[in-house]
N, C-alpha and C positions, 0 to 999 in steps of 0.2 A: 653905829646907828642902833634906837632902841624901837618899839613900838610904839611909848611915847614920842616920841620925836614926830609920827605919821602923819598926827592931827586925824586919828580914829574918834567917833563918836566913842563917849563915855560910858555907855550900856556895853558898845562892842569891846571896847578896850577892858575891860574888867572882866568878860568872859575870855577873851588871850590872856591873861595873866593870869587868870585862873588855873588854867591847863598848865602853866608850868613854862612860857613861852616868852622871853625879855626879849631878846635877838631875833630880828626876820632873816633868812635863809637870801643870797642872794638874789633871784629873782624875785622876790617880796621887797628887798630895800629897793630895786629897780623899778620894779612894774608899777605898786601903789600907788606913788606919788603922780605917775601919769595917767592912771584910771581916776582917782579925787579930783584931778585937774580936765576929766570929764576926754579928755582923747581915745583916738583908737590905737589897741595892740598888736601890735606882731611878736609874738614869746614864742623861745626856741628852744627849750631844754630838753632835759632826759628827765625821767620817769624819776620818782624819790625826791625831787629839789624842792619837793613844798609851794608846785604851781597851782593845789587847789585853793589852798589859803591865799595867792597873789592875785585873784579873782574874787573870791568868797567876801572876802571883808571888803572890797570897795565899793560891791553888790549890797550888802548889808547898810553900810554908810550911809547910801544916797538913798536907797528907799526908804529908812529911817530919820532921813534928814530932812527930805523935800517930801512933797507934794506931788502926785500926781499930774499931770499935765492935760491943762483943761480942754477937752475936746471942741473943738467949732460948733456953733451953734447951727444945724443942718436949717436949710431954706423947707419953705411949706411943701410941704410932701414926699420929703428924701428922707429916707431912714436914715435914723441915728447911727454913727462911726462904732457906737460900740455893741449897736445888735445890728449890723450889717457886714464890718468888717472890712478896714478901708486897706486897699487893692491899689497897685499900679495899675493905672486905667491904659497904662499903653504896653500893656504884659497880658494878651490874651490867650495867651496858653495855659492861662492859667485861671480861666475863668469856670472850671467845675469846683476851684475850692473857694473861688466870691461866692457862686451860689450855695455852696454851704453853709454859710456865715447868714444867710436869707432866713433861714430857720429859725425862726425869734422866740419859739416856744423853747430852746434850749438856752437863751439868753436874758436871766433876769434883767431888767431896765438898773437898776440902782445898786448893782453888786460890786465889789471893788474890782478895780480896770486889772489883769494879768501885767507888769511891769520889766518884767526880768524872762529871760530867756534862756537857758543852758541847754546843750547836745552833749551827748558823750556815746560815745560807737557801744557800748555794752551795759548790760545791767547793774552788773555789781560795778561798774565806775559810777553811776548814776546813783548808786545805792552808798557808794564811799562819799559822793559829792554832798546827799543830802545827810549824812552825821556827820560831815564837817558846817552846814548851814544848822543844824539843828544844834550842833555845840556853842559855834559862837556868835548866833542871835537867839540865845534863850533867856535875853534881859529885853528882846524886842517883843514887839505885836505881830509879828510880819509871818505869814502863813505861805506855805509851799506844797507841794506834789510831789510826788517822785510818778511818770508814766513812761513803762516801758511793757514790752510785749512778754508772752508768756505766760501770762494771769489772767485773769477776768478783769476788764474793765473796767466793772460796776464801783467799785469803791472810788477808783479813779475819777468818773465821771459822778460821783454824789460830790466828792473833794471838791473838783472845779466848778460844780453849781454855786458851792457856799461863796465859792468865789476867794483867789490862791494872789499872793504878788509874785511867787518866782513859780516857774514850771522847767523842773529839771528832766529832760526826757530824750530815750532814743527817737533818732529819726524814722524810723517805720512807724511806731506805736503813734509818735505824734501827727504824721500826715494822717492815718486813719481816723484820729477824732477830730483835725481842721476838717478834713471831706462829709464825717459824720455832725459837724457844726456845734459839736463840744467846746471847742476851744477858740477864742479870738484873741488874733495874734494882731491886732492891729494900733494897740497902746502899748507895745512892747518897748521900750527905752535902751535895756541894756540888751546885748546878746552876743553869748558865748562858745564856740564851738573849742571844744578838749579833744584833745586827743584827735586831732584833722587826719595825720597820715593815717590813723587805726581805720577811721570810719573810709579813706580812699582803696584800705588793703578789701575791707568788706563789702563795697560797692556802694556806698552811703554819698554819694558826691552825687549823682541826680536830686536826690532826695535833697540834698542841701541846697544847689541852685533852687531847687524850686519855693525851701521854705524861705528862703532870703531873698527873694524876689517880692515872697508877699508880705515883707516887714514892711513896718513903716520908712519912710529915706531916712528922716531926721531920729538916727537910734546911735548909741557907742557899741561896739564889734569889738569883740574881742577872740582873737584866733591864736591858741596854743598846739604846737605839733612838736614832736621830737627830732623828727626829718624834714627835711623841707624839699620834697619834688617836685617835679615840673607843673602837674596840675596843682598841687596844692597853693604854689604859688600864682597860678595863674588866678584861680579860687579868691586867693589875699587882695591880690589885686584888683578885682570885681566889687568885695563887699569893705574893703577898708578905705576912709578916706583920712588920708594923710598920718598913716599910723604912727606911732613909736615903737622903734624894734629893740626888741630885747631879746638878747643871744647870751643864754650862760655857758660858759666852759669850764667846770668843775677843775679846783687846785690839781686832783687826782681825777683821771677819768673813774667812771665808775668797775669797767674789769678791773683797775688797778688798787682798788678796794677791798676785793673779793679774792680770798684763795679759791684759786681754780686748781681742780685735780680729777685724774682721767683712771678708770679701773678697763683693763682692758679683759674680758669676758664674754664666753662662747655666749650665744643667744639664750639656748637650751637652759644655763645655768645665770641668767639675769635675776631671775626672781629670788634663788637660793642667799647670790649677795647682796640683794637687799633687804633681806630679811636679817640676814647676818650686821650690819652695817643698822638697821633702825633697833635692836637690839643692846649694842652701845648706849653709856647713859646721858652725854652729853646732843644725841641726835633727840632732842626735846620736841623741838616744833619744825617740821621740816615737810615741804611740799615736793611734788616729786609729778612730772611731767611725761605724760605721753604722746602716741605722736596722732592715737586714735581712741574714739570714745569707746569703743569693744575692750580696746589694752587696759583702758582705766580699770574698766569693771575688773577687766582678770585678775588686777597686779588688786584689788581692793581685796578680792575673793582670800587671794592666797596671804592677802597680812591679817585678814579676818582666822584663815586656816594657823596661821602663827599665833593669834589671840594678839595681836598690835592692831589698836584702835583705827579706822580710816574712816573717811569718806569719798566718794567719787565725785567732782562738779565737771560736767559738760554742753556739749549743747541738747543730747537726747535728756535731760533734765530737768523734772520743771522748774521754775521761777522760785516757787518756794521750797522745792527739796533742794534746789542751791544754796538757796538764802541759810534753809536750816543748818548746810553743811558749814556755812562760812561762819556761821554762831557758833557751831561745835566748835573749830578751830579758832576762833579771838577767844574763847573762853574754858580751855585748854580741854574740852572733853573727847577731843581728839590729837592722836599724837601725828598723822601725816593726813593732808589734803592732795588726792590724785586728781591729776586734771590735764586737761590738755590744753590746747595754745588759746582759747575762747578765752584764759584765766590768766592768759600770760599777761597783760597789762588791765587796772582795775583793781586789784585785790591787794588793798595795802593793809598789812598784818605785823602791826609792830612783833619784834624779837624773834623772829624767823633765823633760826640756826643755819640751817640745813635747805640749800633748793640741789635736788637730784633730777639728773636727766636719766630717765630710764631708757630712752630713745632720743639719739640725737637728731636736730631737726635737719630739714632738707635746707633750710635759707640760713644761714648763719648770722644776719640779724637776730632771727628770733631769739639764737642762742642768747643775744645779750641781752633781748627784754627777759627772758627769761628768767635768767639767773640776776637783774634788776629787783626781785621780791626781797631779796636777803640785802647786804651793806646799804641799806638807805640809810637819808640823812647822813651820809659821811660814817656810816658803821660800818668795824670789819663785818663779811662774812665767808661762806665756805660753800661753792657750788660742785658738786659730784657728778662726774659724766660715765655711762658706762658705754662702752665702745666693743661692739663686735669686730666679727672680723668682714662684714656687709658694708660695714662705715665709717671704713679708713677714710673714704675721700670726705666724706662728710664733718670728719674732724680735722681735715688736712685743711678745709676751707674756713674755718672757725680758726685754726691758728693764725691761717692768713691774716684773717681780719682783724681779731686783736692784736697782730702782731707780737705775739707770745705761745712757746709750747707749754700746755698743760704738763703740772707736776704727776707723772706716771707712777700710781702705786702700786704694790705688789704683797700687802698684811692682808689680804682676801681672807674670808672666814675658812673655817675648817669647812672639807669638804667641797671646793668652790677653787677650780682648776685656774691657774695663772696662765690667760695667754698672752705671749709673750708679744710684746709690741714689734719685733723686726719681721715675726712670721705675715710672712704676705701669700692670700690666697690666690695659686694660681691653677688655669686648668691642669689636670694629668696628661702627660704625653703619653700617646698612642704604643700600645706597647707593638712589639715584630710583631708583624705576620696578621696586623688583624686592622679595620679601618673603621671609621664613623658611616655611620647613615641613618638617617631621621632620627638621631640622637640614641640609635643603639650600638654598642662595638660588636661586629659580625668578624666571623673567620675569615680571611681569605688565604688562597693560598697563592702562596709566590710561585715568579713565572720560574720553571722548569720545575718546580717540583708535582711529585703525586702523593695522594691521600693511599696510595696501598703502597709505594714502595718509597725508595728514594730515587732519587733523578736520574737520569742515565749520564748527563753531563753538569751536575751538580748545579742545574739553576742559572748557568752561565748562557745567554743565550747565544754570547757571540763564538760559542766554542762551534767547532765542523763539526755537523752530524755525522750518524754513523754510518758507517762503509756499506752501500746496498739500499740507503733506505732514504726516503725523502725528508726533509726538516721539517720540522712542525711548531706551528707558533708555541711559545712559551717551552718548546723542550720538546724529545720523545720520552715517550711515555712505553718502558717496554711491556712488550706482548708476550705474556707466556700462555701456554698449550691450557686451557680453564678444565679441570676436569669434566668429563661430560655424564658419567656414570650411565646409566639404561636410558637417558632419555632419548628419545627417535630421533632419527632427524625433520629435515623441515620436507624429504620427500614420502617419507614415511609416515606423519601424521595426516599429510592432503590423501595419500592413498586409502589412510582408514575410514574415510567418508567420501565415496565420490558425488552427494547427493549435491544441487545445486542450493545457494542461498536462500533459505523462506521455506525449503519442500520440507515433509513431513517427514520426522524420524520413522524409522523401520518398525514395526510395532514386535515387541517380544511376547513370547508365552506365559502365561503364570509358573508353568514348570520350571523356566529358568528363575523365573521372579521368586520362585521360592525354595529353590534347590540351591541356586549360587548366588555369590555375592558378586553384586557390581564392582568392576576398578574406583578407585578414589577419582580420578578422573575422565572417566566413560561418562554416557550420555545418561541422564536420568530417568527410569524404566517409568515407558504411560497407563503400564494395565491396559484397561479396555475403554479409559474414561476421552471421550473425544477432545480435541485439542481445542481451546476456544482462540476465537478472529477479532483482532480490535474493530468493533464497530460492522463485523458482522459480513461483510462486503468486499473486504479489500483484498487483491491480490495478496498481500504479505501476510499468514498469520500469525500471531506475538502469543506466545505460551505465557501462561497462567503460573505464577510460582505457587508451587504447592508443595508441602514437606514429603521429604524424600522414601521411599519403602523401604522397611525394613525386613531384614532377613529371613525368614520364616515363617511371613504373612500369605498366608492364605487365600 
């Protein structure tokens, strides 16, 4: 089958051959024929099979081809369907964005009607979709948008005053200009939602009941996902009537495309091997994944510190320092785009060498939208995982999935430590004699032993105590004679003071005060100075510390 064969208008057919394009991709030989024959879709592929184009051109076709569809003539005093905004009138949950469409001052009378419809979960898919609409209807009349969030509106909203036929946009940015009464969706014909399971991972499935609620009934639906889950299908189910399903199964799955291979490398030393590794001359154009937008910047810093061209795309980025980044790299003024999982689906970049995972991901799906940027269209390519030793399981689970182990390499740059894939981290065992508590290891000592001597019965507690002497938990602990040198005993120092508790030292002389020295441990001499009372009053009085007399004070 060729693209002649389609029965494409002849404006569109002459911009596909142009680009180089004889052969449609299977979901294009499938899908077309029952979008011109005006049905609804259900398309199920994977990412790269060329499902923008199995939409884009049957879109182009019919607005190109037909006429607009002429509104009912409203009875005396109802406003016109297309500055009001025509509503299921038995959908009142949804009647703050009828009365938006009320706002007639943002609604020229005679502008051309909005006909076409596309969603897509992300920016730059909305930005891929619209320079495939810009490619091949640029021998039409037919004017478009791109509105999605992140920018300033203001151009967006001068665009759809002039009045647009297709409005390709995310579902956030678009409910906020239906509610703001920018936008009337209520002569819409065709509508497309891309990439379904992306917009349900992101929360975009309210947002979609409700914009599909306030289509018109009589519209074509067209729904592409890569997965098909339970809501999603339920979703299908709601807004298609009586679809055609199309399920592509590629000859080769698409990992079986891709060499896959696995560098296994301490954390510490991640950024060394890829520096090492984008240094190589055939790693040309190569994108490389992290798992957080803080990682991006770092891993950008340090190839900037190597003098290797990057850029960072995330979500803390605006709309247009993405957009710039994704121009650098289609037009090679960058050699690596860092980015995280917001860019894992969206960003199709012919000739992509190289997709590196810097950080493997938690869902092992992702791993294969992921590494989906490189072998498209049925091309080999070459995805790179670098694997600590934090995310063995994380790669344990990816092999699962594909049902294949990664080719494990070990040509690591100079400098840039091989760890070995059988080394498994596991805690240290406790060494003798010592135990855990709140995560510190503390001494302890084992039972019969002592910190001054050794045991008297080596620790055994079931050995018979000694001859004479009672047993003691954990062992005896023998008693020797402690040298006692000059010190008194305990009747000897109660006799050196028989004064009671609280009374007032003995007062000495200055003779003594300045003829002999005090003991190191005798009382400290008052002079003449009187003893002060806490608070003046109390039975007890509490002395006052004051530095000590010295020797030969006067």
């Amino acid at each position: 089958m060729s693209f002649e064969s389609l029965s494409l208008a002849p404006e569109i057919l002459r911009a596909v051959l142009a680009e180089g394009y004889t052969i449609p991709t299977p979901i294009q030989a499938q899908a077309i024929p029952h979008l011109l024959a005006g049905r609804d879709l259900l398309g199920c592929a994977q990412t790269g099979t060329g499902k923008t184009a199995a939409f884009a051109l049957p879109i182009l076709h019919r607005l190109s081809t037909t006429k607009p569809k002429q509104q009912p003539e409203p009875a005396r005093g109802e406003v016109t369907p297309s500055r009001e905004g025509r509503f299921h009138d038995d959908r009142p949950q949804h009647g703050h964005m009828l009365n938006a469409f009320s706002r007639t001052r943002h609604a020229p009378k005679h502008r051309r009607p909005t006909r076409a419809l596309i969603l897509s979960p992300t920016r730059e898919l909305a930005s891929q979709i619209a320079d495939s609409l810009d490619t091949y209807g640029r021998n039409t009349r037919l004017r478009f948008v791109t509105v999605y969030g992140g920018v300033s509106q203001g151009p967006q909203v001068r665009m759809l005053q002039q009045g647009v036929d297709i409005i390709i946009a995310t579902p956030g940015r678009l409910v906020d200009l239906i509610q703001q009464g920018w936008i009337d969706i209520s002569t819409i014909e065709m509508f497309v939602l891309d990439e379904a399971d992306r917009m349900l991972d992101m929360g975009f499935l309210p947002d979609l009941k409700r914009i599909s609620d306030c289509l018109p009934s009589e519209r074509q639906t067209l729904l592409f996902s890569a997965t098909m889950p339970d809501p999603i299908q339920r979703l299908a189910d709601q807004i298609l009537r009586n679809p055609a399903h199309v399920k592509i199964a590629p000859e080769k799955a698409t990992t079986e495309l891709i060499e896959q291979q696995v560098y296994h490398v301490a954390k510490g030393q991640k950024a060394d091997l890829l520096t090492g590794l984008l240094q190589r001359p055939d790693f040309s154009r190569v994108i490389v994944f992290t798992q957080t937008k803080h990682g991006a910047d770092r891993v950008c810093k340090q190839l900037d510190r190597a003098n290797i061209r990057s850029e960072a795309i995330h979500g803390n980025k605006s709309q247009n320092a993405r957009q710039r980044a994704l121009n650098a790299f289609k037009s090679n003024q960058i050699q690596v785009l860092v980015a995280t999982d917001v860019a894992a689906r969206g960003i199709d970049v012919d000739n992509i060498t190289h997709v590196i995972q810097f950080d493997l991901p938690n869902e092992p799906e992702t791993y294969v939208h992921r590494i989906g940027r490189t072998g498209r269209a049925g091309a080999a390519g070459l995805a790179i995982s670098f694997c600590d030793q934090e995310q063995r399981t994380e790669l344990r689970d990816i092999e699962r999935l594909i049902n294949r182990r990664l080719d494990v390499q070990k040509d690591h740059p100079d400098g840039v430590e091989v760890l070995q894939a059988a080394q498994v981290k596991s805690a240290p065992a406790n060494p003798p004699g010592k135990f855990r508590f709140g995560g510190a290891v503390r001494n302890r000592k084992p039972f019969g032993k002592s910190s001054r001597g050794p045991a008297s019965n080596g620790g055994d507690r079931s050995a018979p105590p000694r001859e004479g002497r009672p047993s003691s938990f954990g062992g005896d602990r023998p008693q020797k004679d402690r040298p006692q040198g000059d010190r008194p005993s305990a009747d000897q120092s109660r006799s050196r003071s028989e004064r009671p508790f609280g009374a007032e030292r003995p007062q000495r002389s200055s003779e003594s005060r300045s003829g002999e020295s005090r003991p190191s441990n005798g009382p400290r001499p008052q002079g003449d100075r009187p003893a002060k009372s806490f608070g003046g009053a109390s039975k007890f009085k509490f002395k006052s510390k004051r530095r000590p007399a010295t020797a030969g004070r006067g």
